[in-house]
N, C-alpha and C positions, 0 to 999 in steps of 0.2 A: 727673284724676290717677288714679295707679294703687293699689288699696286691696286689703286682704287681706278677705274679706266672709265670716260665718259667719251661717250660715242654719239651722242644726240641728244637735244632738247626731249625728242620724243622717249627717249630709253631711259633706262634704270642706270645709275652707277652700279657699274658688278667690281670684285674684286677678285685679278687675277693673277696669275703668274706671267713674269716681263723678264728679259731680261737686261742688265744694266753694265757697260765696260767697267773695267778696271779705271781708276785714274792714271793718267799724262801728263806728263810736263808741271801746267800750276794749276790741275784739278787737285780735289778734297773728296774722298768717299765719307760719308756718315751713316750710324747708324742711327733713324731717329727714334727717338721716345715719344715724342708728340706733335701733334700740330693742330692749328685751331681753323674752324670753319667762319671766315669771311664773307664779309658781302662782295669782296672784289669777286672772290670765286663764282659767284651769280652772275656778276657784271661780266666776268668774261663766257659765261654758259650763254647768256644771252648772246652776246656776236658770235656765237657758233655754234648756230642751229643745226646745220649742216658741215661738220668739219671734215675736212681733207682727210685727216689721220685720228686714231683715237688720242688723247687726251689725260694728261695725269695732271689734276688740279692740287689745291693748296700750297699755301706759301708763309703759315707761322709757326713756324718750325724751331724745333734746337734740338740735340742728340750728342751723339761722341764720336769722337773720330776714329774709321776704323782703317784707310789706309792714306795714301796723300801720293803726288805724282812727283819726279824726280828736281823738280825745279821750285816745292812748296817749300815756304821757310817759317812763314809765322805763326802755323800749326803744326801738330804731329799728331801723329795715332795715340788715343787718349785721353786728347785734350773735349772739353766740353765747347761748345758753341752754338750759337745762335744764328741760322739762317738770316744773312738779309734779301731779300728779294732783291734787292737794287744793286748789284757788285759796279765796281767803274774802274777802269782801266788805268785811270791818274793822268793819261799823256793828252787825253782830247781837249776843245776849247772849253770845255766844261767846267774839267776837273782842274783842271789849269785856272780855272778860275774858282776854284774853291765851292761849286754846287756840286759836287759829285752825285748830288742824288740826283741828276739831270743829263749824268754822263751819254756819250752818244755810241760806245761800244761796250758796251756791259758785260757782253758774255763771248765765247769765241765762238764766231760765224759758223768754222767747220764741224763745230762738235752740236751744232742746236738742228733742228728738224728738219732743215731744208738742206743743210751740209753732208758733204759728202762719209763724215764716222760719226751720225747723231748718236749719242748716251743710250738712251733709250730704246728698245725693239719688241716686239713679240711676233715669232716667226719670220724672222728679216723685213717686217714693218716696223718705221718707225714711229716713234712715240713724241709725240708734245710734250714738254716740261712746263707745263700753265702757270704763269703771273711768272716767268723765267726761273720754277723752282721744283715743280713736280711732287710737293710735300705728303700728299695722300699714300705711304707707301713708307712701307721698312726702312728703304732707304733714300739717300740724294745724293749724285754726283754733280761737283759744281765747281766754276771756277774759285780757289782760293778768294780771292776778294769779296767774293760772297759769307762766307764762313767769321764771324765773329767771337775770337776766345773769350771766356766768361771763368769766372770762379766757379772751381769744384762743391761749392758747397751749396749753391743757388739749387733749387727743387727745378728741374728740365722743364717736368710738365708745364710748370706754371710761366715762368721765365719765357716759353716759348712766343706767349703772346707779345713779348716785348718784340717783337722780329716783324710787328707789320701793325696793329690795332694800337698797341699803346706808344710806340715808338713815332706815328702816325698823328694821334691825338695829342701828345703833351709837349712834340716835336714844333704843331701848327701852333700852339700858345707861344711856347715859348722863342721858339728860333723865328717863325714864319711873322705872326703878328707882331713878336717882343711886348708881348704885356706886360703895363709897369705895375708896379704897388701901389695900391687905393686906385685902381683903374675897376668901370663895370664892363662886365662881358656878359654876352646871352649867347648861348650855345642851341642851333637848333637841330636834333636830331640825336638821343643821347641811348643809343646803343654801344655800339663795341668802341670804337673810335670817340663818340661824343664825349662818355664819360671820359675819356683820357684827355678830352680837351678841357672836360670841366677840372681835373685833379691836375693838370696844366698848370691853367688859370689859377687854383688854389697854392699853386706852387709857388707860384711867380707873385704872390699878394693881394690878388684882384679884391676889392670892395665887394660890388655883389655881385653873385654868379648866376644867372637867371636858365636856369633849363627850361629848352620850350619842346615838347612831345605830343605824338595824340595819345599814348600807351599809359595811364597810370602806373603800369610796375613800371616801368622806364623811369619814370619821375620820381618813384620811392626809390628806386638806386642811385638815381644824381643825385637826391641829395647823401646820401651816405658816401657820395666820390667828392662832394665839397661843393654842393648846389646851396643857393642862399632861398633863394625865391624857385618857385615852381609856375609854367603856365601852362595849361591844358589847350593844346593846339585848337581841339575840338570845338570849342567851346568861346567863339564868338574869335575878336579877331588878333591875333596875336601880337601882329604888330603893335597895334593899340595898346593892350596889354603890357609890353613890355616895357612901352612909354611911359606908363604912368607907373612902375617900377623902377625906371630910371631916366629922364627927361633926356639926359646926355650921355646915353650910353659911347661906351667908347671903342669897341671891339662887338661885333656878330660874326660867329662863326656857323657855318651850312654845313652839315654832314649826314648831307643824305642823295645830294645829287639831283633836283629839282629845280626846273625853272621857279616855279612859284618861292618855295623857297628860298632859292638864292637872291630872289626878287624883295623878298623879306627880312633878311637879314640885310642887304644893301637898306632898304628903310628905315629900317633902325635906329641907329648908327647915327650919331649927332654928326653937323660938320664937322670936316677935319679927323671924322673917326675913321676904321676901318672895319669891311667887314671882308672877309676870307672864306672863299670857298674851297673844302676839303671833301665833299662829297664827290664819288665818279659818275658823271653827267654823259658818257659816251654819247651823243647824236641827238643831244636837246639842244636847246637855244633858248635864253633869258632876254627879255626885254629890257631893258635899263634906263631911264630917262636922263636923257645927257645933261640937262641942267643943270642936274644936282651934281656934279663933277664940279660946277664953280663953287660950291660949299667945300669943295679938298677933301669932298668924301673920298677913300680911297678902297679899289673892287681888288681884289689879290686871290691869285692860285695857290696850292701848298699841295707840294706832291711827297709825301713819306717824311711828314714834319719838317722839310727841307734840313735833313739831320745830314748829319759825319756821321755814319754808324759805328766806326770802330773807335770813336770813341763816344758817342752817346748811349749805345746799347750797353756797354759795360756800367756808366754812370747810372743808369737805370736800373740795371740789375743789383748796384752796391744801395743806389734809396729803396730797392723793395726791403731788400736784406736789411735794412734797418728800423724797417718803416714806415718810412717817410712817402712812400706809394701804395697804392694798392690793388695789388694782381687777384688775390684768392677769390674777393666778390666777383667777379670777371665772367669767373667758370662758371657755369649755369649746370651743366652736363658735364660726364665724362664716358664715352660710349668705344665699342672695338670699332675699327677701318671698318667693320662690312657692316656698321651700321648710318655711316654718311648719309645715304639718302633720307632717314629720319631725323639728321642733324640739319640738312638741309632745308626740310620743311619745316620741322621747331625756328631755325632761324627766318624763315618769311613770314611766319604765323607772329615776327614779334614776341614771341614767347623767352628767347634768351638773350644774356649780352654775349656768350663765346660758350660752342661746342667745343673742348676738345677732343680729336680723336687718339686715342691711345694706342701705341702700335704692341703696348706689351697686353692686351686683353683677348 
């Protein structure tokens, strides 16, 4: 099959031919239709400037199933689905405890990179499946638990972004923080994910919704995802700013992954509010001033909207289909696999909320 392969900070993504096993046991073969270009995908280009083995990135994905291993039961060949990046095994202390998206064995040991029958190869090399999903390419072989059925009628392409960006965003409002009704939120960082926490936030009632950006188009799109107020990061000091928008704000959300940032949204945040960081921050470090901890501020992580996927990404795909969300603004682009590396720039340049890459172009 044909795969997008990243081999260094310093190279080109090229796209070639790999080869990928059959399914085992409670693997899922797919064929995808789409997948979308992420900031996690950077996040992880970045920690591997120099990687071990090449690399197949992407991970918002959904497609159809084209064959399944002899022990799968909750799909068949045919069926429509939605990659989650996060699959969980159900038996660890994790999942036993109801955060599956925290699970500590996600994927089977012997079949991923370092194992002895990894999925992936080209010329008895093996291949990395990046953010645990390998999405840039025709297809994915993946544990079942990973693979979420969805209705035959949902548009693939678009629905794909539910699989990591939106599921991610409107996950951190609702499950992570539990934003109430007549509650203010300030969301700062309102790209792919942001806007999902601002259409979240609008889900769940919030009073005002305060987007804070340095991007002007960024800020014309939150408000179209359910932004009340707009502030322009640039332009003097935000936090300030968003104080005199809302005195007692109740909820700030970070998604972008910054100390300063995240340093900002903790300030926010009236006593007793909270703020949530959603941005991937690999190898920073925030200051925080501990006294404000005796106001019951509260500082909280949110990894993949701390969702159930198999049953939220379905609930997600039945409010687009009616809706009550909104996927289409999202798409900024729709380009073929061998054009990634200009999906990649347009997404640093700020220029889009979501590339997706089309595997039928």
């Amino acid at each position: 099959m044909k795969a997008a392969l990243y081999r260094g900070s310093d190279k080109p993504i090229v796209v070639e031919e790999i080869e990928i096993d059959a399914p085992e046991g409670s693997e899922v073969l797919v064929d995808l239709n789409a997948c979308g270009v992420c900031h996690s995908d950077l996040h992880v280009m970045g920690m591997m400037a120099q990687p071990p083995v090449p690399m197949v990135l992407g991970h918002e994905a959904a497609g159809v199933v084209r064959a399944v291993g002899k022990d799968v039961t909750s799909v068949a060949a045919g069926d429509h689905v939605i990659v989650a990046f996060r699959g969980a095994c159900g038996k660890c202390f994790y999942c036993v405890k109801g955060m599956r998206q925290l699970c500590a064995n996600a994927d089977l040991p012997d079949r991923q990179v370092t194992g002895p029958r990894p999925r992936l190869k080209q010329n008895g090399v093996p291949i990395v499946q990046g953010v645990s999903v390998g999405g840039w390419a025709h297809q994915v072989l993946l544990p079942e638990t990973s693979m979420v059925k969805i209705r035959k009628d949902a548009p693939l392409d678009k629905v794909s972004l539910i699989g990591c960006g939106v599921m991610t965003g409107i996950g951190a409002a609702i499950h992570t923080a539990k934003v109430e009704p007549g509650s203010d939120v300030a969301v700062i960082g309102c790209g792919g994910v942001g806007l999902n926490v601002i259409q979240g936030a609008r889900l769940a009632g919030a009073h005002r919704i305060i987007a804070v950006d340095l991007l002007p188009n960024k800020l014309e799109m939150a408000r179209e995802f359910g932004a009340t107020h707009c502030v322009a990061a640039g332009e003097g000091d935000p936090v300030a700013k968003v104080k005199e928008i809302s005195p007692y704000l109740d909820y700030a959300f970070e998604v972008i992954g910054l100390p300063v940032t995240a340093q900002q949204a903790f300030a926010m945040i009236r006593p007793g509010g909270t703020a949530v960081v959603v941005g991937v921050g690999f190898g920073r470090v925030a200051e925080i001033p501990l006294g404000d901890f005796l106001q019951e501020k509260r500082l909280v992580g949110s990894f993949y909207g701390s969702s159930q996927v198999h049953v939220d990404i379905p609930r997600l795909v039945d409010l687009y289909m009616e809706g009550k969300i909104q996927l289409d603004p999202l798409v900024s682009q729709v380009r073929p696999l061998s054009e990634v590396n200009e999906a990649l720039k347009a997404m640093k340049a700020g220029e889009v909320a979501r590339t997706l890459l089309s595997m039928s172009l």
